[in-house]
C-alpha positions as CSV (number, residue, x, y, z in Angstrom):
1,X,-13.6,-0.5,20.2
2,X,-12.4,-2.2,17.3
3,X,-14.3,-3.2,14.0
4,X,-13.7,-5.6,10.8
5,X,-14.4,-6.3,7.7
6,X,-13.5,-8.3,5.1
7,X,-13.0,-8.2,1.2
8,X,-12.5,-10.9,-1.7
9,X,-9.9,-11.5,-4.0
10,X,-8.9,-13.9,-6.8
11,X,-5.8,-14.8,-4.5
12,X,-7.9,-15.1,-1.4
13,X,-9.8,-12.9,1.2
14,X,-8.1,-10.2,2.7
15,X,-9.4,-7.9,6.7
16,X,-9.7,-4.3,7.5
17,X,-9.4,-3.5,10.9
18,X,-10.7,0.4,12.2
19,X,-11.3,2.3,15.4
20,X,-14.9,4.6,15.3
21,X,-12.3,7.1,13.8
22,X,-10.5,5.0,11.1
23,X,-8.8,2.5,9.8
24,X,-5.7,1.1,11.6
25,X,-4.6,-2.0,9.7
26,X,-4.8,-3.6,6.4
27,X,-4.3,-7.7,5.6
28,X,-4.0,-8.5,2.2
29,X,-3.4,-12.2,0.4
30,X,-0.4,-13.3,-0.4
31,X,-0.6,-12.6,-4.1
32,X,2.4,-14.4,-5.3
33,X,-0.2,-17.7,-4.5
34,X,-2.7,-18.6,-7.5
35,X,-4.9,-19.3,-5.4
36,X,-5.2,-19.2,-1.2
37,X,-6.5,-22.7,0.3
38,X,-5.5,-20.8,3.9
39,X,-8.9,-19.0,4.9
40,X,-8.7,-16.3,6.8
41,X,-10.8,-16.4,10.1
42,X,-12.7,-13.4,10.2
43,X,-11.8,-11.9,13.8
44,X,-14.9,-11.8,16.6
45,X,-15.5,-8.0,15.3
46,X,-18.6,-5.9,14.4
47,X,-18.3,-4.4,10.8
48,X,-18.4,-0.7,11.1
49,X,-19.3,2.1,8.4
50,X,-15.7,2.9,8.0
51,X,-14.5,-1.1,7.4
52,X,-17.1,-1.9,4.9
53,X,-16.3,0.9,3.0
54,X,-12.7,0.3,2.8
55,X,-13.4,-3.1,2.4
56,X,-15.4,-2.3,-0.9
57,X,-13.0,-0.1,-2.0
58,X,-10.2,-2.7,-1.7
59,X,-12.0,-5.2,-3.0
60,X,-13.1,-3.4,-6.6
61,X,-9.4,-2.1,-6.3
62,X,-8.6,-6.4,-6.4
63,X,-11.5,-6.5,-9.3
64,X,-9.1,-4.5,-11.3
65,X,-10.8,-0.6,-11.0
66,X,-9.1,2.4,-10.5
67,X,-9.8,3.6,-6.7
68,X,-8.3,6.2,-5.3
69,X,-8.5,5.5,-1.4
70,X,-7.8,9.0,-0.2
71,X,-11.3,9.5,1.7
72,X,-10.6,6.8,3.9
73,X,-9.9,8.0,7.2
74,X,-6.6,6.5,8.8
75,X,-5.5,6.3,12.2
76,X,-1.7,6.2,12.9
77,X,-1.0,6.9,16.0
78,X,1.4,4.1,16.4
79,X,4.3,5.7,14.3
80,X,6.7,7.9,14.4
81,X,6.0,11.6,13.2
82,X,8.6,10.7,10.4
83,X,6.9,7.5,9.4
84,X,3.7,9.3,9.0
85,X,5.2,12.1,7.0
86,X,6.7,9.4,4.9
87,X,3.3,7.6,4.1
88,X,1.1,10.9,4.1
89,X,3.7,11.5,1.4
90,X,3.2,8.7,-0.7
91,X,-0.8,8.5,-0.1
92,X,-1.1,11.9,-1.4
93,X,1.1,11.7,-3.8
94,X,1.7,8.4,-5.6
95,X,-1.5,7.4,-7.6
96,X,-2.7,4.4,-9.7
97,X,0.3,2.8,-11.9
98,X,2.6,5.4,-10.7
99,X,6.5,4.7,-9.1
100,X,9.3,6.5,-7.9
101,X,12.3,5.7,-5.4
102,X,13.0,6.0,-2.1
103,X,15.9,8.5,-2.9
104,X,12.7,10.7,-4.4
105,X,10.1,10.2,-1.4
106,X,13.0,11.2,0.9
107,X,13.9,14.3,-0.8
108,X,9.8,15.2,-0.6
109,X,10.1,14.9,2.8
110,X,13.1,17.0,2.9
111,X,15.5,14.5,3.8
112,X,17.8,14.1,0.9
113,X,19.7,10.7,1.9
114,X,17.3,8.8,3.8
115,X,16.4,6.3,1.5
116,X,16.8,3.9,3.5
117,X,15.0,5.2,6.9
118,X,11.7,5.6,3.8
119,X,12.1,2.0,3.6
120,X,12.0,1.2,6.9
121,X,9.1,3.7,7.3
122,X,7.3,1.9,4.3
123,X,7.9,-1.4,5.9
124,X,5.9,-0.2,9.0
125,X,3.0,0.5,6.9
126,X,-0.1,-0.9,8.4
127,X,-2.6,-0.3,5.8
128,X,-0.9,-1.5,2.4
129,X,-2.8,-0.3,-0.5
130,X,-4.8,2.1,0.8
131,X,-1.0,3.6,1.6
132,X,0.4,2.4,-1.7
133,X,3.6,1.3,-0.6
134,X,4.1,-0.9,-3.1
135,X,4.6,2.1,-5.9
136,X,8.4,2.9,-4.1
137,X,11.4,1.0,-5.9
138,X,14.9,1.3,-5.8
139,X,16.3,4.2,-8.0
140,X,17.5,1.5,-10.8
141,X,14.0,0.1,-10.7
142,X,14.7,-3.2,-8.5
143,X,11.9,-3.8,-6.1
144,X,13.6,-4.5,-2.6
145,X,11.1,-5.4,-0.9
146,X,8.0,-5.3,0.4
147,X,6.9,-6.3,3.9
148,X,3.0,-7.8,2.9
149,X,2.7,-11.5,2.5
150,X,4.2,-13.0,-0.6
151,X,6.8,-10.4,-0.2
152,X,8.4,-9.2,-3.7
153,X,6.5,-11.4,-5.3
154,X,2.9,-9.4,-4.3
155,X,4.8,-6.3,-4.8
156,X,5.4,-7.1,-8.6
157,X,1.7,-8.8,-9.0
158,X,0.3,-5.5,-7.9
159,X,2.3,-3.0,-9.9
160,X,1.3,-5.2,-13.0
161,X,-2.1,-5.6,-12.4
162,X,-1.8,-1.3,-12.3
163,X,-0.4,-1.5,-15.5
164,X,3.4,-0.8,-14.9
165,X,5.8,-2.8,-17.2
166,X,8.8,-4.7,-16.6
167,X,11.8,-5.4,-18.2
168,X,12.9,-9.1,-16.5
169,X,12.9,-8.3,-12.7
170,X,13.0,-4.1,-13.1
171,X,10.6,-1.7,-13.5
172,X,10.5,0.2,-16.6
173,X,9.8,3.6,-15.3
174,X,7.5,5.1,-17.4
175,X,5.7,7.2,-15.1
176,X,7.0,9.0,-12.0
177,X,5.4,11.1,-9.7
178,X,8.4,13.2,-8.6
179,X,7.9,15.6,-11.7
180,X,5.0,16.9,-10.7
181,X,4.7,17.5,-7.3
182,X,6.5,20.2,-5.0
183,X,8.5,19.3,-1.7
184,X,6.9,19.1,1.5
């Protein structure tokens, strides 16, 4: 059975979507919008324990507080056992204002040189934010993408509202994770 939930944001109202054993998919608002006249219709879905607490979470996490989303349960059955390593990695790993590169994830996951298959396993995220893709950049600090609606232009709206600076369309990197965390 599936449940919902939703939450509220200053750019618009965003869904959480869970099985009885967690949550499976993530909608946010397309932050790079002042303001979302498109309202979501809430699916024909009971809330459950598990969505309104995420929901909450994400929703004080939009409010501007510090959450670290970690006791939500996830269920990701749908990808690959690399994908999963990939965002177990970063969930785990990558807090609050934090960035690193691909190139770094990769090596984590002990596959120096697959920066680009961490992309493309970021990109399949299903539960952005609570998996906090959005913290990966390119090694020279250009963001390159970010598969949420609003695209690059969420992905910087986010990182700033967590407090990491930019220097024109590149982040500054003042804080990254790599240096204190051992390899998978």
């Amino acid at each position: 059975m599936m449940y919902c939930s939703s939450f509220l944001t200053v750019y618009g109202p965003g869904i959480v979507y869970a099985t009885e054993w967690g949550v499976v998919k993530v909608e946010i608002p397309d932050l790079s919008r002042s303001n979302n006249t498109v309202h979501k219709m809430l699916p024909d879905f009971e809330p459950s324990g598990i969505t309104v607490h995420a929901a909450q979470m994400l929703q004080r996490y939009f409010q501007g507080e510090r959450i670290d989303f970690r006791d939500i349960p996830l269920v990701l059955d749908t990808l690959t056992q690399f994908q999963c390593k990939v965002l177990n990695v970063i969930r785990n790993n990558l807090f609050y204002g934090e960035i690193c590169s691909y190139g770094q994830v990769a090596e984590l996951c002990g596959s120096p040189g697959a920066a680009r298959a961490v992309g493309g396993a970021l990109a399949s995220n299903p539960v952005p934010i609570i998996i906090p893709c959005h913290r990966v950049v390119a090694s020279d600090g250009r963001l390159t993408g970010f598969s949420a609606p609003g695209g690059e232009n969420t992905k910087i709206a986010l990182l700033k509202m967590e407090g990491v600076i930019f220097k024109g369309l590149l982040v500054v990197k003042k804080q990254l994770f790599i240096q204190r965390i051992p390899q998978c």
